[in-house]
C-alpha positions in Angstrom: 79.1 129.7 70.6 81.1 132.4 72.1 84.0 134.3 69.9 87.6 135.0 71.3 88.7 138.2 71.2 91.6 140.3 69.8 93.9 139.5 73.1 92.8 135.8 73.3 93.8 135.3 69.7 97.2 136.7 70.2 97.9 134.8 73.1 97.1 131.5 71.0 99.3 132.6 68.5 102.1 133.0 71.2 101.4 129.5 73.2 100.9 127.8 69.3 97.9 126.9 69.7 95.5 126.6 66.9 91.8 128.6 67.9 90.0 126.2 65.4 91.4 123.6 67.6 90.8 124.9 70.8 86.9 125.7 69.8 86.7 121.9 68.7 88.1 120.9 71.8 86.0 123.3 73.9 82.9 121.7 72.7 83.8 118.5 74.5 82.4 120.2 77.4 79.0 120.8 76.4 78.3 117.2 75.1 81.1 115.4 77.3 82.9 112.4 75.7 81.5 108.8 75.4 82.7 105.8 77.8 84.4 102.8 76.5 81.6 100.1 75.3 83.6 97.0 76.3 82.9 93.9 74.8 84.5 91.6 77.2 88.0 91.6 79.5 91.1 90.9 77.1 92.1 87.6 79.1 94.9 84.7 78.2 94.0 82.9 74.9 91.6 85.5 74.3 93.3 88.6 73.4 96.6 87.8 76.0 99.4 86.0 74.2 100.7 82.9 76.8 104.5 82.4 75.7 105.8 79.5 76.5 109.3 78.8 78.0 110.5 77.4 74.3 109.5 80.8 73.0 110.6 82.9 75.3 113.7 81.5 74.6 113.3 81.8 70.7 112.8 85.2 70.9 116.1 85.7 73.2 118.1 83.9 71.3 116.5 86.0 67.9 116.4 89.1 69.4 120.2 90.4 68.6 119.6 89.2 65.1 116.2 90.9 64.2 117.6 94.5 65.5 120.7 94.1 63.7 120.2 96.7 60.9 117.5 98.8 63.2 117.7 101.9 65.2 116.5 101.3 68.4 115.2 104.0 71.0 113.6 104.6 74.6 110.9 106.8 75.2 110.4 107.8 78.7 108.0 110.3 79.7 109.6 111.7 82.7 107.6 115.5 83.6 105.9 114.8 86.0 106.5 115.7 89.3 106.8 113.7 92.4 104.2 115.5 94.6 102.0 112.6 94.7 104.4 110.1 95.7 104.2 111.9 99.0 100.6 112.6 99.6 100.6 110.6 103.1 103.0 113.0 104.6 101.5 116.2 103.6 98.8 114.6 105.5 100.7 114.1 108.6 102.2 117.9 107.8 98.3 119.2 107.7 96.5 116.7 109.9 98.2 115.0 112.4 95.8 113.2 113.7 96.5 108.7 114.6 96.5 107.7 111.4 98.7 110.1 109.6 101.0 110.1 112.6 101.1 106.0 112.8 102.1 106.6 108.9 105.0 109.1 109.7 105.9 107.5 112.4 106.8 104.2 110.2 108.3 106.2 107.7 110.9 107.9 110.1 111.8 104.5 111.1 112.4 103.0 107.9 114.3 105.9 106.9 117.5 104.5 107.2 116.7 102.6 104.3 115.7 105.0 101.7 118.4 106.3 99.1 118.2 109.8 99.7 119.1 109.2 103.4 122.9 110.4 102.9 121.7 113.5 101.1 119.2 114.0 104.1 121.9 114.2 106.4 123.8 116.3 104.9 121.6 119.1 103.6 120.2 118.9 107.7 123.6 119.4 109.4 124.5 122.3 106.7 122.3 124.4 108.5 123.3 123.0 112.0 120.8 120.1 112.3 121.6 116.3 113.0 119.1 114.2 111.2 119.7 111.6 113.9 119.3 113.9 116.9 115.8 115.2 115.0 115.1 111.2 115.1 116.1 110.7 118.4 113.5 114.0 119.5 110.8 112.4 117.3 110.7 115.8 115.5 108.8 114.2 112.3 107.8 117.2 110.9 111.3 119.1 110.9 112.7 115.8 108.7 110.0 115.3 106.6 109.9 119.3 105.7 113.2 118.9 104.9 113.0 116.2 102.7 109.7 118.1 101.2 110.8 122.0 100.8 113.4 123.7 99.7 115.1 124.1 102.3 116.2 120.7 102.0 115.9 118.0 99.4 112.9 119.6 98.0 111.5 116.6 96.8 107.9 117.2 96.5 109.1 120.0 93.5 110.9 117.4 91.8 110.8 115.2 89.2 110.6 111.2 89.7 113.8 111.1 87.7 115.8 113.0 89.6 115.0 111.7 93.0 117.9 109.1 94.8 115.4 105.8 94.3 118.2 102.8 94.8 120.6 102.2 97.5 123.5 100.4 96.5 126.7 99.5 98.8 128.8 102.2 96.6 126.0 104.6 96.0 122.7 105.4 95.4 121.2 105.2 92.5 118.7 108.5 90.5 116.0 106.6 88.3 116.9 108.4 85.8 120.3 106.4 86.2 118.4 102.9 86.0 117.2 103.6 82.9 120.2 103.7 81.4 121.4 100.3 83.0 118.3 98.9 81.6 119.0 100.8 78.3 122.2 99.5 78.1 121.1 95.4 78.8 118.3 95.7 75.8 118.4 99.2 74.0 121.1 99.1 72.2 121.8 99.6 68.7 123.9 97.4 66.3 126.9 100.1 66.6 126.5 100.0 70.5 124.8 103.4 70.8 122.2 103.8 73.1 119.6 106.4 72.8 117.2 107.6 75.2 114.8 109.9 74.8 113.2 111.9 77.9 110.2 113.6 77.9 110.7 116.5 80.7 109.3 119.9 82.2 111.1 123.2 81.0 111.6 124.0 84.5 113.5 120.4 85.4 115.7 120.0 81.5 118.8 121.2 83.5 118.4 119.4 86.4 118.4 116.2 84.3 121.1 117.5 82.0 123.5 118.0 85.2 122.6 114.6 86.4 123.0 113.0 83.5 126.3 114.7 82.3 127.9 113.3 86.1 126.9 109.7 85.3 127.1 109.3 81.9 130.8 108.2 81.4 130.4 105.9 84.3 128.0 103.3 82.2 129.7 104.2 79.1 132.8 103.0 80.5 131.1 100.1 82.3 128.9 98.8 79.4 130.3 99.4 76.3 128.3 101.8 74.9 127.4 105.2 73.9 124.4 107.4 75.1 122.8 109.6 73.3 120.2 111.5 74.9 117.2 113.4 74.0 115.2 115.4 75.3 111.4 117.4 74.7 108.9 119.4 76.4 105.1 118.7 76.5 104.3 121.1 73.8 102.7 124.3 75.1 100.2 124.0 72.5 98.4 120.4 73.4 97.4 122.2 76.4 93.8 122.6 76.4 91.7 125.8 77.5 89.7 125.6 81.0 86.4 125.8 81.4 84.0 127.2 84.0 80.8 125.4 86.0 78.9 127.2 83.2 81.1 126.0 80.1 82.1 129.0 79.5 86.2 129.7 78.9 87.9 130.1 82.1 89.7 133.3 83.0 92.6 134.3 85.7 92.4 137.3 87.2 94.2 139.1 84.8 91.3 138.6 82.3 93.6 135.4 80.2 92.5 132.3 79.1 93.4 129.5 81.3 95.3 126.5 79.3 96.6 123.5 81.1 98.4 120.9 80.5 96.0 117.9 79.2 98.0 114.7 80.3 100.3 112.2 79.2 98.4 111.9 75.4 99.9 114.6 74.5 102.9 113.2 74.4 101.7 111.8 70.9 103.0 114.3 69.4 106.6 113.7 70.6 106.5 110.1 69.9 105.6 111.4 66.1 109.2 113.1 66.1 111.2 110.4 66.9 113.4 109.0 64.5 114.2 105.2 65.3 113.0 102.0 64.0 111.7 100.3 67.2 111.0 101.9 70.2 110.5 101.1 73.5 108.2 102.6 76.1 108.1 102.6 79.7 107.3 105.6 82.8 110.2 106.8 84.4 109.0 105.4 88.0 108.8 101.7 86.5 112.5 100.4 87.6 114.2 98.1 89.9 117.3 97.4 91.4 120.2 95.9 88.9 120.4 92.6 90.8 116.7 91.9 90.0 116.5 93.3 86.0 116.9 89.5 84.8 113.1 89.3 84.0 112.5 93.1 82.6 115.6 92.4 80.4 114.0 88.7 79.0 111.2 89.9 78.1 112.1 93.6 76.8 114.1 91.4 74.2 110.6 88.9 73.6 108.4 91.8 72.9 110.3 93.4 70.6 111.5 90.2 68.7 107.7 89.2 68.7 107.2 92.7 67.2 109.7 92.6 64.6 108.3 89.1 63.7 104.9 89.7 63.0 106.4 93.4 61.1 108.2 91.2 58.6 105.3 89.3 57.8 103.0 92.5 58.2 105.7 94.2 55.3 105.6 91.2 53.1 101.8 91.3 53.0 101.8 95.4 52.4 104.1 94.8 49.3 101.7 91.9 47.9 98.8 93.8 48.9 100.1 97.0 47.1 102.1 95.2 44.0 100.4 92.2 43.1 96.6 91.9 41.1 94.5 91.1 44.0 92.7 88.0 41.9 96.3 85.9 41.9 96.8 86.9 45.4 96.2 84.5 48.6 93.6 86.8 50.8 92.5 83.7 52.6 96.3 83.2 54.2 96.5 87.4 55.1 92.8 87.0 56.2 93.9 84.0 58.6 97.2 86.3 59.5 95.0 89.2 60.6 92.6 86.9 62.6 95.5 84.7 64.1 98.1 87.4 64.8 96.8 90.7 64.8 93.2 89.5 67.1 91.1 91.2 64.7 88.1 89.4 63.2 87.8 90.0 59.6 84.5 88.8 57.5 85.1 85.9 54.4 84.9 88.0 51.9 87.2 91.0 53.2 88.6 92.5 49.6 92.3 93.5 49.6 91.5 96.9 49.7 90.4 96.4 53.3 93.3 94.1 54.4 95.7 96.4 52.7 94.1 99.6 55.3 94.2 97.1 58.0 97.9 96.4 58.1 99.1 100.3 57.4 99.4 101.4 60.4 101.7 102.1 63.5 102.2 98.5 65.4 102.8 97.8 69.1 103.4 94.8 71.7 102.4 95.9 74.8 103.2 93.6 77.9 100.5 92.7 80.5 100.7 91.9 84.1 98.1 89.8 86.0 96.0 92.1 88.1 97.4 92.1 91.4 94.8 95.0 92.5 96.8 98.0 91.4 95.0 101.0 90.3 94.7 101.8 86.3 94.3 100.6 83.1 93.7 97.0 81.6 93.2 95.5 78.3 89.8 94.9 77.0 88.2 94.3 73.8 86.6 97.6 73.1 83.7 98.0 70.3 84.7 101.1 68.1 82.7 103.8 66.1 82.4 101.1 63.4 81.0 98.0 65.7 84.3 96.5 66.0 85.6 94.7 68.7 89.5 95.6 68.8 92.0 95.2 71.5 92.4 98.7 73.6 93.8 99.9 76.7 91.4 101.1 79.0 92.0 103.3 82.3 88.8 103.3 85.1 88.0 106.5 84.4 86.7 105.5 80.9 84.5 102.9 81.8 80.8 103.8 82.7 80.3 102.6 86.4 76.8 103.5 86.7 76.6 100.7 84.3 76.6 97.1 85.5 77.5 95.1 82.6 80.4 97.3 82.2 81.4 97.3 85.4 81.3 93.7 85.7 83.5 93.2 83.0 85.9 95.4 84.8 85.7 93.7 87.8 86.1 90.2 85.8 89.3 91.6 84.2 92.5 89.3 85.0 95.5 91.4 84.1 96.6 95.1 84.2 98.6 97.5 82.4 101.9 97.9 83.3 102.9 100.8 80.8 105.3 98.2 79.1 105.5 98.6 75.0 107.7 97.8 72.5 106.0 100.1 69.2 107.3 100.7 65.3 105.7 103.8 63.5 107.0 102.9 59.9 105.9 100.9 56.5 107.6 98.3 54.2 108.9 101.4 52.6 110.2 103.0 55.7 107.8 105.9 55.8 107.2 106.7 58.7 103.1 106.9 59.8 101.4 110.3 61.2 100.4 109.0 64.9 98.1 112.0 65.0 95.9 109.9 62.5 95.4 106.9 64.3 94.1 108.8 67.5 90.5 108.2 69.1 89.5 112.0 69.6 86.8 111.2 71.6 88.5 109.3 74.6 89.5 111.9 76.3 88.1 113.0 80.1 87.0 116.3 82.0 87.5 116.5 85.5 86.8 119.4 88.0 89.8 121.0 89.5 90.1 124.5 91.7 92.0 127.6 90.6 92.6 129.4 94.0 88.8 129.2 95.5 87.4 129.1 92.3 86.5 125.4 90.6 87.0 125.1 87.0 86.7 121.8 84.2 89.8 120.3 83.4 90.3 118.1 80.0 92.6 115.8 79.3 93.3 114.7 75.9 93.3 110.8 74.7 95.7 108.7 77.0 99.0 108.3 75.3 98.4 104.6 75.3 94.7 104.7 75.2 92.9 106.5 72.8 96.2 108.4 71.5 96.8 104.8 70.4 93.2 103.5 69.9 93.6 103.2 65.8 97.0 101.4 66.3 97.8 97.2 65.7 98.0 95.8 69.1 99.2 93.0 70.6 99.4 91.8 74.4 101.7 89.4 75.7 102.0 87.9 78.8 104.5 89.7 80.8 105.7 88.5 85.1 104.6 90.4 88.0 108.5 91.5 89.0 108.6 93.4 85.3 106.3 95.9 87.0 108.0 97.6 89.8 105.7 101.7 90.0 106.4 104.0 92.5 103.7 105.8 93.0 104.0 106.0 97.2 107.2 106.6 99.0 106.5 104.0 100.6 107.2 101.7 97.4 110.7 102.2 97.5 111.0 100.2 100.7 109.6 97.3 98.2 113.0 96.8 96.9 
């Protein structure tokens, strides 16, 4: 095992990072990590919750009554930046060969239709360029670099959030700016406030801060309500440490360690800050125009009904389980709650002890689309270290495809994840639970990246709803196709 040195100690200590951690992490890429073992796809009536139109309604008409007395919040990681969304015309900048041109070429003429076409315009004819004469000349490349760099738009170095997604006839609309529509239609608190919390880059908190400071008083006004908005960083010290081709730590050229960011499970550790009762969860790039939220709205309000339902019952079995002699309690009647509700099979003679472990812990309804063929995640029932079957969230990369049972049951899966939760983090007693304890520290993934001409292993920590959620209770529910509206193309705002 190798041994940091004097100058790679005190650049830990400067990042935060922990070098007892980082050495445990290191490890992962001598002895890799473990694929799933799934069991079998999670599919309707067997692990998928079908509601029917009589309780979709119940929960509706419930749901401003359960969050009465709670504080609600919305969690939406929102630092990443919008590079990919415009892979296919880096392409055409780089290789303009049929294809990519064929691509541009249908992008230029929908671009009329795209919210940021207004902006276009008018950052091109600031330095003497009319973005319909560039049209006319089929300059492509001129446009799209000026929608790319910045000396334009500069949207490739941008956030999702603060790229013009919505055209509307009086504006357009950030998406940043349709969350807090959304936020205001099922996010609100009993006292009308509204919070929102944003997880963002250093580099980009301004930008949202300006943006959100020029629109806030307009929904205020218009709904009744008051913002209050949050922000954190991805903490510099859940980055995890490169390695090189020989798993050795990776070095720049300067002779530091190289950390990088390790995904979107870091962000457990933000979620473990937040102060709220319920909270809801959904990506940045997951919204739609106003005059189609009807579904998104419905069924935000039935998850988090559904939640708060099985909670109550979850809080009055904690305070039996915790105050009452377990020989005059009922176990059979938790036992059939646990199987019933909660989807996980407990044996006959499960003691209270274990029923009282099984319901102390962080809860969460997450919302499930049929699989329509989109790339990512599904739900699955996933054996654990122990030889359980529990419900998980599963992205591809975690399933063994060399394998093909597993890959079967992949292929059989019916429904996908949409990134749609509703989650609570607290006990009957309103402690609130350490998240970091209920993480699956051996889901994470390595992958091979490049540092200038130099390759170097990547590792990404547990998925934030994966394994940095693996030890949670979890519950799927049918959700419809037009909840789930990504962009993860440019090309997907034309959807709308």
């Amino acid at each position: 095992m190798f041994n940091f040195n004097e100058n790679d100690l005190l650049q830990m200590k400067l990042r935060g990072s922990s070098p007892e951690e980082v050495k445990k992490q290191f490890s992962h890429f001598e002895k890799g990590f473990d694929y799933a073992k799934l069991v079998r796809a999670a599919t309707l009536n067997d692990g998928i919750m079908k509601m029917t139109e009589t309780m979709v309604q119940h929960f509706v008409n419930q749901y401003d009554t359960l969050m009465k007395e709670f504080e609600i919040l919305k969690f939406v990681p929102a630092s990443g930046a919008a590079s990919r969304m415009f892979k296919e015309l880096f392409s055409y900048l780089e290789n303009d060969d049929k294809e990519t041109e064929k691509k541009a070429q249908y992008f230029l003429s929908q671009l009329h239709k795209f919210a940021f076409f207004d902006d276009l315009a008018a950052v091109m004819q600031k330095v003497g360029y009319s973005l319909q004469s560039e049209i006319e000349k089929g300059n492509y490349k001129r446009i799209i670099l000026f929608i790319l760099d910045n000396c334009g738009l500069n949207y490739s170095n941008s956030p999702k959030g603060l790229l013009k997604f919505h055209r509307y006839s009086d504006k357009s609309r950030y998406a940043v700016e349709e969350h807090f529509v959304e936020g205001a239609l099922y996010a609100r608190s009993y006292d009308n406030r509204c919070r929102i919390h944003f997880t963002v880059s250093p580099i980009h908190q301004s930008g949202f801060e300006k943006v959100i400071h020029n629109i806030k008083g307009e929904y205020e006004s218009r709904f009744g309500v008051k913002y209050e908005i949050s922000y954190s960083i991805q903490d510099p010290g859940t980055d995890t440490l490169a390695a090189t081709e020989e798993n050795l730590p990776f070095r720049d050229e300067d002779g530091q360690l190289l950390f990088r960011p390790a995904g979107h499970g870091a962000l457990i550790m933000n979620m473990n800050k937040l102060k709220a009762d319920i909270v809801f969860v959904k990506n940045i790039d997951n919204v739609i125009t106003e005059d189609k939220l009807v579904a998104t709205v419905t069924y935000k309000k039935v998850l988090a009904a559904y939640l708060v339902e099985l909670q109550n019952k979850i809080f009055e079995y904690q305070k039996q389980l915790d105050n009452t002699d377990s020989k005059s309690l009922d176990l059979n009647e938790i036992r059939s709650f646990v199987k019933e509700k909660l989807m996980i099979s407990v044996e006959k003679n499960c003691s209270a002890d274990d029923l009282k472990n099984l319901l102390h812990r962080p809860i969460r309804v997450c919302g499930m689309v049929k699989n329509e063929g989109e790339p990512g995640g599904g739900p699955y029932w996933v054996q654990n270290s122990r030889g359980e079957a529990r419900l998980q969230i599963v992205e591809s990369s975690q399933i063994d495809m060399h394998n093909s049972s597993q890959k079967m049951i992949m292929e059989n899966a019916t429904h996908f994840n949409p990134v749609d939760m509703v989650c609570s983090f607290k006990d009957y007693r309103g402690n609130h639970y350490n998240l970091q304890d209920y993480v699956d520290v051996n889901s994470g993934f390595i992958s091979i990246k490049s540092y200038g001409n130099r390759k170097l292993k990547a590792m990404e920590l547990p998925g934030l709803w994966n394994g940095a959620m693996a030890d949670w209770l979890t519950i799927f529910v049918e959700v419809p196709l037009a909840t789930f509206n990504p962009v993860k193309t440019v090309f997907d705002l034309l959807k709308r």
